[in-house]
N, CA, C and O atoms as a CHARMM CRD file, in Angstrom:
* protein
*
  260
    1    1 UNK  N     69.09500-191.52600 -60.11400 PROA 1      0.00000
    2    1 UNK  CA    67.97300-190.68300 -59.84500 PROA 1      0.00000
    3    1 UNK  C     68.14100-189.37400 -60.59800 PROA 1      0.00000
    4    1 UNK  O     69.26000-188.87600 -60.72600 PROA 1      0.00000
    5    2 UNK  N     67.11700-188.84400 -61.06800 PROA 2      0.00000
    6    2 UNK  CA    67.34200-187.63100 -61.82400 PROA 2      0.00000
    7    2 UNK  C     67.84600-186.29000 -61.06600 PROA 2      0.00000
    8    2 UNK  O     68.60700-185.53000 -61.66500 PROA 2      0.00000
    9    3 UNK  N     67.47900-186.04300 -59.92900 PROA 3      0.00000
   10    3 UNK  CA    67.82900-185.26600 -59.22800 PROA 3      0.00000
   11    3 UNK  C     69.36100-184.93100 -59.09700 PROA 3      0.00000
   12    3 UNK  O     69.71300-183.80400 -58.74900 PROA 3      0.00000
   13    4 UNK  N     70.35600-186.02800 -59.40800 PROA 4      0.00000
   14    4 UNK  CA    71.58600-186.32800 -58.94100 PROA 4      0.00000
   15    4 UNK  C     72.36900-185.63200 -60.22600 PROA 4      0.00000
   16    4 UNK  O     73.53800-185.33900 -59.97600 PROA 4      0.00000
   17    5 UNK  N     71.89400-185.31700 -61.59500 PROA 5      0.00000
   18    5 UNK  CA    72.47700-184.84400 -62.68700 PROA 5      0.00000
   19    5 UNK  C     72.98200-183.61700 -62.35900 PROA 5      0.00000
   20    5 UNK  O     72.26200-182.62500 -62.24800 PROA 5      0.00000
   21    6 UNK  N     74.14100-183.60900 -62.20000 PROA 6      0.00000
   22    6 UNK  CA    75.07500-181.78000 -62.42100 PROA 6      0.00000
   23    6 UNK  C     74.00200-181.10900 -63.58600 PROA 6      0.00000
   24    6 UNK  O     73.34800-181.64500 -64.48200 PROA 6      0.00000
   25    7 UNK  N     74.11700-179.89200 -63.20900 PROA 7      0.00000
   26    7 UNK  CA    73.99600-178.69100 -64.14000 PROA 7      0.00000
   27    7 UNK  C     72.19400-178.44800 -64.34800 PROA 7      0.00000
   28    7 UNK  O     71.70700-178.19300 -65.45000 PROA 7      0.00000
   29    8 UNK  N     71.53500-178.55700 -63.33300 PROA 8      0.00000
   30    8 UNK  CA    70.42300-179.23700 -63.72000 PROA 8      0.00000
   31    8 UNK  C     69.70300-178.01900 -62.62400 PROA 8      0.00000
   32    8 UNK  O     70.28100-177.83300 -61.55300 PROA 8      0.00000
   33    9 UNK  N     68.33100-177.14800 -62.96700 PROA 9      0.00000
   34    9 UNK  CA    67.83800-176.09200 -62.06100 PROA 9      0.00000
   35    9 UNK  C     66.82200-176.95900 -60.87700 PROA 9      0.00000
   36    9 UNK  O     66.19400-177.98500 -61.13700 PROA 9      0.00000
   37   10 UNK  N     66.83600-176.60200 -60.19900 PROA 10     0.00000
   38   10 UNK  CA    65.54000-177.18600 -59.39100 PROA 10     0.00000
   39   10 UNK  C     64.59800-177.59600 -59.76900 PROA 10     0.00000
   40   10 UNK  O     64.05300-178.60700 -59.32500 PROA 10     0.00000
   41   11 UNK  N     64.08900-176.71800 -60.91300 PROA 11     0.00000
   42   11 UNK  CA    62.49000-177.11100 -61.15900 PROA 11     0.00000
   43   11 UNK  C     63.24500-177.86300 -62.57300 PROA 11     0.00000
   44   11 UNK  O     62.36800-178.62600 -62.97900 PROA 11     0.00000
   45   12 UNK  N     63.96900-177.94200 -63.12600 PROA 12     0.00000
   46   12 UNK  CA    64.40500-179.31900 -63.89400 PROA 12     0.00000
   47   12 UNK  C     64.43200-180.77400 -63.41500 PROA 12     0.00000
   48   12 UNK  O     64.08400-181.84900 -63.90200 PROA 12     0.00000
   49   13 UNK  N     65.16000-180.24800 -61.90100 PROA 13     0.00000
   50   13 UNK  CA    64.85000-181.89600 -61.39200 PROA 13     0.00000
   51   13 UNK  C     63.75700-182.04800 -60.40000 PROA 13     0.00000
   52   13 UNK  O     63.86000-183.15800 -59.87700 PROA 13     0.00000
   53   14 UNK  N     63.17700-181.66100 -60.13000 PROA 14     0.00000
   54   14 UNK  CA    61.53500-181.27100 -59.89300 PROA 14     0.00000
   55   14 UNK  C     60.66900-182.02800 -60.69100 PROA 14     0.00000
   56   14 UNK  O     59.83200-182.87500 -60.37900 PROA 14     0.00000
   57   15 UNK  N     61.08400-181.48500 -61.99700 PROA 15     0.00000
   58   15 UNK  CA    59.76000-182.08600 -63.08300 PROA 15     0.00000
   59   15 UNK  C     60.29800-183.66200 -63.41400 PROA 15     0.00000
   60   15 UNK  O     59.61400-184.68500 -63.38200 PROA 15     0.00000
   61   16 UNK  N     61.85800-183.52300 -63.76800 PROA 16     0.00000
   62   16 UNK  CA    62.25800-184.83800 -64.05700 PROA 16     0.00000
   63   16 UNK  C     61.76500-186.15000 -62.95500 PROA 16     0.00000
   64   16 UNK  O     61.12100-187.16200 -63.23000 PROA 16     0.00000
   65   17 UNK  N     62.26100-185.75900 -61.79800 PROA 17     0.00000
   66   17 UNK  CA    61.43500-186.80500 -60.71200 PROA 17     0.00000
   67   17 UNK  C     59.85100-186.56400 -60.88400 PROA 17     0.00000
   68   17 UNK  O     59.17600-187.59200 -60.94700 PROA 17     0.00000
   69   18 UNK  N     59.50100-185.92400 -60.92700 PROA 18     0.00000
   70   18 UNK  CA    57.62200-185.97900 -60.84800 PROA 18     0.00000
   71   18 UNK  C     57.39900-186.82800 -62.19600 PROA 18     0.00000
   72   18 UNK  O     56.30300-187.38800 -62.16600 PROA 18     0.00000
   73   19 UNK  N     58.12300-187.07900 -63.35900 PROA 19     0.00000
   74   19 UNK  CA    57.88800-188.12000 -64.72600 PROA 19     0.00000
   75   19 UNK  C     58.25400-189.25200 -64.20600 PROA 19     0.00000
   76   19 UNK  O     57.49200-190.21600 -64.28500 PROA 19     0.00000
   77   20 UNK  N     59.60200-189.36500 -63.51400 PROA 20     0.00000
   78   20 UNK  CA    59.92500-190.31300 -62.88900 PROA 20     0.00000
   79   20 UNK  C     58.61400-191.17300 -61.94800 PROA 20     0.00000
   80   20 UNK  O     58.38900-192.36400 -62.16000 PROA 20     0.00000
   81   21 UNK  N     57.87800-190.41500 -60.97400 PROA 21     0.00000
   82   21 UNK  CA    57.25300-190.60600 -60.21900 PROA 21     0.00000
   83   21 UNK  C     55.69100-190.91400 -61.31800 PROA 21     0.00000
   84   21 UNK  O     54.81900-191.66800 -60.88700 PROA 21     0.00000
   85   22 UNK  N     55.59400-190.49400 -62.17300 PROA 22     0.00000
   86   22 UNK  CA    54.13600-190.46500 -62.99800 PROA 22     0.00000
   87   22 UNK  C     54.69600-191.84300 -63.64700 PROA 22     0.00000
   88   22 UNK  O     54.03800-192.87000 -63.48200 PROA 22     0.00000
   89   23 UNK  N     55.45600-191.85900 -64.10900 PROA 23     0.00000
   90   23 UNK  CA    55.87500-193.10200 -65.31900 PROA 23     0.00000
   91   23 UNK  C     55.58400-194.34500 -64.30600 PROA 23     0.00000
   92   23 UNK  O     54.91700-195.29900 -64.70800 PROA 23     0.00000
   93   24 UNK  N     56.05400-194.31100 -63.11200 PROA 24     0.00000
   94   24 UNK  CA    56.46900-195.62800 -62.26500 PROA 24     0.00000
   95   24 UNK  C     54.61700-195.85600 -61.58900 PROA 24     0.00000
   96   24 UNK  O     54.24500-196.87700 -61.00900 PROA 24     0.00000
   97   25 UNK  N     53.88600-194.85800 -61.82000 PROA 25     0.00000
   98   25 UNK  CA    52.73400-194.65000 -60.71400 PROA 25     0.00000
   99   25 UNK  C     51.83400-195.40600 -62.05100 PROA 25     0.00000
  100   25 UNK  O     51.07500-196.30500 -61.68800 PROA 25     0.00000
  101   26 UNK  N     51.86700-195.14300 -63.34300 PROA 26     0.00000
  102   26 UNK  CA    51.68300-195.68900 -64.92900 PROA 26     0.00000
  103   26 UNK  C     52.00200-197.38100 -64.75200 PROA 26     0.00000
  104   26 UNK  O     51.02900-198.07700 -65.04200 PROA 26     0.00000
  105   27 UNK  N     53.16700-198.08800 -64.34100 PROA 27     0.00000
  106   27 UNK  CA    53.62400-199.15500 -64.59400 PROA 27     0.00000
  107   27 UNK  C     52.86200-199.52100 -63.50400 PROA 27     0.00000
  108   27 UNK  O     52.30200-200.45000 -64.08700 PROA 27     0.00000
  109   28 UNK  N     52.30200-199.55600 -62.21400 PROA 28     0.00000
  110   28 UNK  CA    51.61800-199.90500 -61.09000 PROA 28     0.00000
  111   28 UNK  C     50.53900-200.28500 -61.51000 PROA 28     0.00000
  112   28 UNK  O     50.23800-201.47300 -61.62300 PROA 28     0.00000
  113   29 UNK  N     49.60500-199.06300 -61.87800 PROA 29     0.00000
  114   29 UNK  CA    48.48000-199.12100 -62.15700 PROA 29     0.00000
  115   29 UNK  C     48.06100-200.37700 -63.48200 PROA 29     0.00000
  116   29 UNK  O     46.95900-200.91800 -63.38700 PROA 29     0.00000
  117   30 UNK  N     48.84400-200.70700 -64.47400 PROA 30     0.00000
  118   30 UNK  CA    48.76700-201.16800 -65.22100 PROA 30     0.00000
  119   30 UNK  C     49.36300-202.85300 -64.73600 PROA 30     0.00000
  120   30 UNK  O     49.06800-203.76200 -65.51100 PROA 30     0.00000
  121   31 UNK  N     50.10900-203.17400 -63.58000 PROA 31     0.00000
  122   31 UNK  CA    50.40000-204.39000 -62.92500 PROA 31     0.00000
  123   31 UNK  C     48.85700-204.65100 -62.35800 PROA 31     0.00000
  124   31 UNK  O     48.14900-205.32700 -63.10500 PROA 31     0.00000
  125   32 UNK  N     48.30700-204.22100 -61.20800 PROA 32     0.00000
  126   32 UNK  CA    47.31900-203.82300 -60.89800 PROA 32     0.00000
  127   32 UNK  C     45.94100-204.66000 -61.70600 PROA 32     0.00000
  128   32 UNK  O     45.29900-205.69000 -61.50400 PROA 32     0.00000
  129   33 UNK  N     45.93900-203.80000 -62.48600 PROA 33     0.00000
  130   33 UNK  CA    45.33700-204.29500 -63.73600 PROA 33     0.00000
  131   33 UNK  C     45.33800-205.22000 -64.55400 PROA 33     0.00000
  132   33 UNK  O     44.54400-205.11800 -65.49000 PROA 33     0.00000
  133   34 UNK  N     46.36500-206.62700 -64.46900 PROA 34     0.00000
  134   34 UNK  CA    46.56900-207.14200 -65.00700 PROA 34     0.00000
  135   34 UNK  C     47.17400-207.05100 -66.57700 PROA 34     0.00000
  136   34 UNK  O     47.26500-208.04200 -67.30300 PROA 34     0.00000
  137   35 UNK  N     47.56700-205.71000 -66.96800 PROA 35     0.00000
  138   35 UNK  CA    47.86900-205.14600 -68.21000 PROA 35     0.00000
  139   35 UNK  C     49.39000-205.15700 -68.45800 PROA 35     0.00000
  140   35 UNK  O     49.78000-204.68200 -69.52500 PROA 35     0.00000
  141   36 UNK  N     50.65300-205.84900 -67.23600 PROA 36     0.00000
  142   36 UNK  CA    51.58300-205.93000 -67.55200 PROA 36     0.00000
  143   36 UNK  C     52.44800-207.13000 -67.30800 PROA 36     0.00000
  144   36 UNK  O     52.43100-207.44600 -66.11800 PROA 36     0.00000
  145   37 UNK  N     52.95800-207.65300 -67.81900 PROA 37     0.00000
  146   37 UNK  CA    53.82800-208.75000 -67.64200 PROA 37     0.00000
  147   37 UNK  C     54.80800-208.50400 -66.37900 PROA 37     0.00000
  148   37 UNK  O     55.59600-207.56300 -66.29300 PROA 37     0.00000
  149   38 UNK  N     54.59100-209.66000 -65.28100 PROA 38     0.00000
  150   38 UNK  CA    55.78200-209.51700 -64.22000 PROA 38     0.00000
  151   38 UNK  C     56.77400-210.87700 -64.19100 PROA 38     0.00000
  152   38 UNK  O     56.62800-211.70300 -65.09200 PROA 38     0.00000
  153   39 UNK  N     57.36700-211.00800 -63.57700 PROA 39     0.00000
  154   39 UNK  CA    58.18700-212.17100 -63.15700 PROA 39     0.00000
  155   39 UNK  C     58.26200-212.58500 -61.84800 PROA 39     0.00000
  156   39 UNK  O     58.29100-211.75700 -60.93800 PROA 39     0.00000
  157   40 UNK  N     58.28400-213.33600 -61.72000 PROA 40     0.00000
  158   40 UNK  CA    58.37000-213.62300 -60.32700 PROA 40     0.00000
  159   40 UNK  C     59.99100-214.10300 -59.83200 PROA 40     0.00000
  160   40 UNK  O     60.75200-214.83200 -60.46900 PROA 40     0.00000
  161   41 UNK  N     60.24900-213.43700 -58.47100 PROA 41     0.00000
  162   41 UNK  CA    62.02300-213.60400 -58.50300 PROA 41     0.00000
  163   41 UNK  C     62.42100-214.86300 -58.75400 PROA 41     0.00000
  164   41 UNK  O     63.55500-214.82100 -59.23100 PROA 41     0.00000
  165   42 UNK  N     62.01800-215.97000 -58.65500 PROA 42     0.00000
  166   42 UNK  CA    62.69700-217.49700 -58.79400 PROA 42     0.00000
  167   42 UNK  C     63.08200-217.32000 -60.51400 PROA 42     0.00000
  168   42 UNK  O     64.10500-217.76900 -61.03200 PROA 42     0.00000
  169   43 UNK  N     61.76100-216.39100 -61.38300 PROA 43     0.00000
  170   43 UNK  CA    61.66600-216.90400 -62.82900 PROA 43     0.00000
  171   43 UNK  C     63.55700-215.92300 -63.31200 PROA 43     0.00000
  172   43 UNK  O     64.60100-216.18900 -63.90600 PROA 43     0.00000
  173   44 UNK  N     62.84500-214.62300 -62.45200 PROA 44     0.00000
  174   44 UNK  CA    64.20200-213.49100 -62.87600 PROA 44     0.00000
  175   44 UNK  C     65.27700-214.60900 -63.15100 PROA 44     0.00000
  176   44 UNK  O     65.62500-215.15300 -64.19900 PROA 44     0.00000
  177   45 UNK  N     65.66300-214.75400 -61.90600 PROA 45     0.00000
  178   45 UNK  CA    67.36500-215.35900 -61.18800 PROA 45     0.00000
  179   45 UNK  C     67.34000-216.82600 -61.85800 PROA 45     0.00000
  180   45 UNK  O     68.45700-217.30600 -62.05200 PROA 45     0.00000
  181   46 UNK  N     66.30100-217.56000 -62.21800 PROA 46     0.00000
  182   46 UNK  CA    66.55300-219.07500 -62.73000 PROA 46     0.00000
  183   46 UNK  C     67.83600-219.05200 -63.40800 PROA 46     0.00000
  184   46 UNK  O     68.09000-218.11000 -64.15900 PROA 46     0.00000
  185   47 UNK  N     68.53000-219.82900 -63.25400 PROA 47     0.00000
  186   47 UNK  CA    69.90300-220.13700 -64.18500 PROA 47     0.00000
  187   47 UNK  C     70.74000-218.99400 -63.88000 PROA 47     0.00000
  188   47 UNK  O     71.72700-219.67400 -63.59800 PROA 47     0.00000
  189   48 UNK  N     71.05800-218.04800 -63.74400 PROA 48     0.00000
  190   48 UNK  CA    72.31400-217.51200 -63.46600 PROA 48     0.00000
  191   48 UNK  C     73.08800-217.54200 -62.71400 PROA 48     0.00000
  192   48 UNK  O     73.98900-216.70500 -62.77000 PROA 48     0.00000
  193   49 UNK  N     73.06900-218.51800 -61.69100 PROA 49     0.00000
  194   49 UNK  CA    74.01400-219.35500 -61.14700 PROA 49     0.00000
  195   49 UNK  C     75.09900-219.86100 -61.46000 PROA 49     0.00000
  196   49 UNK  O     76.16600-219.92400 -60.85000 PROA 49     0.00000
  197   50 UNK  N     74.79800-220.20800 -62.40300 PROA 50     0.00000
  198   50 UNK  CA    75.20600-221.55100 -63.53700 PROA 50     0.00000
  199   50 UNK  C     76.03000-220.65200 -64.56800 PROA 50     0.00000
  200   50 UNK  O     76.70200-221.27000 -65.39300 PROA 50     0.00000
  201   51 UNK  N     76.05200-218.91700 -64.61700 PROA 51     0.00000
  202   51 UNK  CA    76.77400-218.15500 -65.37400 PROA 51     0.00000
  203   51 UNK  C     78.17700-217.83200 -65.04500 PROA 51     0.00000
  204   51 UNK  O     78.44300-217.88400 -63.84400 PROA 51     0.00000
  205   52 UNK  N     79.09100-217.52400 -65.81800 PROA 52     0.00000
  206   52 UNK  CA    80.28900-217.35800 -65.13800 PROA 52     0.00000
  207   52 UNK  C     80.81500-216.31600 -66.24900 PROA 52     0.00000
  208   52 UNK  O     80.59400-216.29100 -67.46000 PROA 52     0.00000
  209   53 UNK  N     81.63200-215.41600 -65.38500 PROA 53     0.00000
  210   53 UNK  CA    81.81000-213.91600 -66.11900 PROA 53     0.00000
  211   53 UNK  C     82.21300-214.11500 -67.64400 PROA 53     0.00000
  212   53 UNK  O     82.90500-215.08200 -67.96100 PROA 53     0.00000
  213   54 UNK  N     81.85100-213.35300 -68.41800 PROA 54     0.00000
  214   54 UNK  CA    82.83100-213.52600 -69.54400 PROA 54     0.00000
  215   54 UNK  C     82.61500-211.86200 -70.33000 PROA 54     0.00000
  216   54 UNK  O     81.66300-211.15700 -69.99600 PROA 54     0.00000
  217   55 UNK  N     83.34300-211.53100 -71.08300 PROA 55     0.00000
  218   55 UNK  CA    82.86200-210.59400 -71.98200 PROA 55     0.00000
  219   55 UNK  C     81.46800-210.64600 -73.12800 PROA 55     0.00000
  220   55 UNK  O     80.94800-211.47000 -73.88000 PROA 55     0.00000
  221   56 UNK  N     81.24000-209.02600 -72.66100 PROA 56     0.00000
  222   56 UNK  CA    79.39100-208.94500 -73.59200 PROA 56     0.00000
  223   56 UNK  C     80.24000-209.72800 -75.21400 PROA 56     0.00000
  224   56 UNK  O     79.78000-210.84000 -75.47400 PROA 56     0.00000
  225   57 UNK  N     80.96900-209.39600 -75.86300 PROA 57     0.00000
  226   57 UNK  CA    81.42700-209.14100 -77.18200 PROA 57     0.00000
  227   57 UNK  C     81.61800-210.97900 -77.59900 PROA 57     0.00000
  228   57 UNK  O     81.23400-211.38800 -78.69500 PROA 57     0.00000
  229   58 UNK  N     82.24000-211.90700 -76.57800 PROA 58     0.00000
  230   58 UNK  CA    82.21600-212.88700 -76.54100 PROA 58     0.00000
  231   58 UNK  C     81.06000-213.92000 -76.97300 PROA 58     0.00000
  232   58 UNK  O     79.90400-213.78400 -76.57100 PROA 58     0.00000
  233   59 UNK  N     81.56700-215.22600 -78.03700 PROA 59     0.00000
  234   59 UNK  CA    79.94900-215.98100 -78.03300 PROA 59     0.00000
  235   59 UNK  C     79.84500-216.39900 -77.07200 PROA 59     0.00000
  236   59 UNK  O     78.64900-216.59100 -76.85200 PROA 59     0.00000
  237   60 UNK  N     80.84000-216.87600 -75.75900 PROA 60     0.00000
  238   60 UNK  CA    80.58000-217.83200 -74.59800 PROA 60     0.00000
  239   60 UNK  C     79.48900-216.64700 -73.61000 PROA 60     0.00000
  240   60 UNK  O     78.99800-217.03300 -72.54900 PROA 60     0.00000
  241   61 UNK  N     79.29700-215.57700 -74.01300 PROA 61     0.00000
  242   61 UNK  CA    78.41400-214.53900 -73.67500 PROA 61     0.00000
  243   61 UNK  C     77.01800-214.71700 -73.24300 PROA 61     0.00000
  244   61 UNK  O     76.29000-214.45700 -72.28500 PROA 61     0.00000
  245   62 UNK  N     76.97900-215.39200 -74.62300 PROA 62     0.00000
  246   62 UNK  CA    75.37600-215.40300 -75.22500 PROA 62     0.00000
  247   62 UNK  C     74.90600-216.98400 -75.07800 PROA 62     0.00000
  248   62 UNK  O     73.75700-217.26800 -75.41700 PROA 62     0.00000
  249   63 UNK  N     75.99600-218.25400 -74.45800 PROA 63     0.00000
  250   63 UNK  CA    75.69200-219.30900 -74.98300 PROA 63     0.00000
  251   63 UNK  C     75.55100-220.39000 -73.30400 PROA 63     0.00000
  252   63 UNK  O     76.22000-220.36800 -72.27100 PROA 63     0.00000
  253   64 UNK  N     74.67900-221.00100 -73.62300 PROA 64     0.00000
  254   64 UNK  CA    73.80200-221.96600 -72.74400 PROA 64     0.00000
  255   64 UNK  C     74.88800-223.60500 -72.15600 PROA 64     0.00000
  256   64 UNK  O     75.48200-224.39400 -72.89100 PROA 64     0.00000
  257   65 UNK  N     74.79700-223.61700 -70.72400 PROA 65     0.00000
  258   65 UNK  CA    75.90600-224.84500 -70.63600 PROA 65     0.00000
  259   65 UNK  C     75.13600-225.95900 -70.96100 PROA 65     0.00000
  260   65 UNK  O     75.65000-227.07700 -70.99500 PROA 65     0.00000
């Protein structure tokens, strides 16, 4: 959350959450609307079950059983 940044004045994290809050109120309106692509949780989570840890840097990373 923006609020949570050290070194930061009130009305810094004031404005930062109110973009926060405009940007996310932006992505609504535009779901809403039919203007944004969603997922539905079954589509999210499909297959990662089936994943098992490995390193990002790794090809077994990137690669399908």
């Amino acid at each position: 959350m923006a609020g949570s940044k050290p070194g930061r004045s009130k009305v810094q994290r004031d404005f930062e959450e109110y973009e926060d809050y405009r940007l996310s109120a932006e992505v609504v309106e535009r779901i809403r609307l039919g203007k944004e692509d969603i997922l539905k949780a079954e589509d999210f989570w499909h297959g990662l079950d089936d994943l098992t840890y490995t390193e990002h840097t790794s090809l077994g990373a990137h690669s399908r059983k």
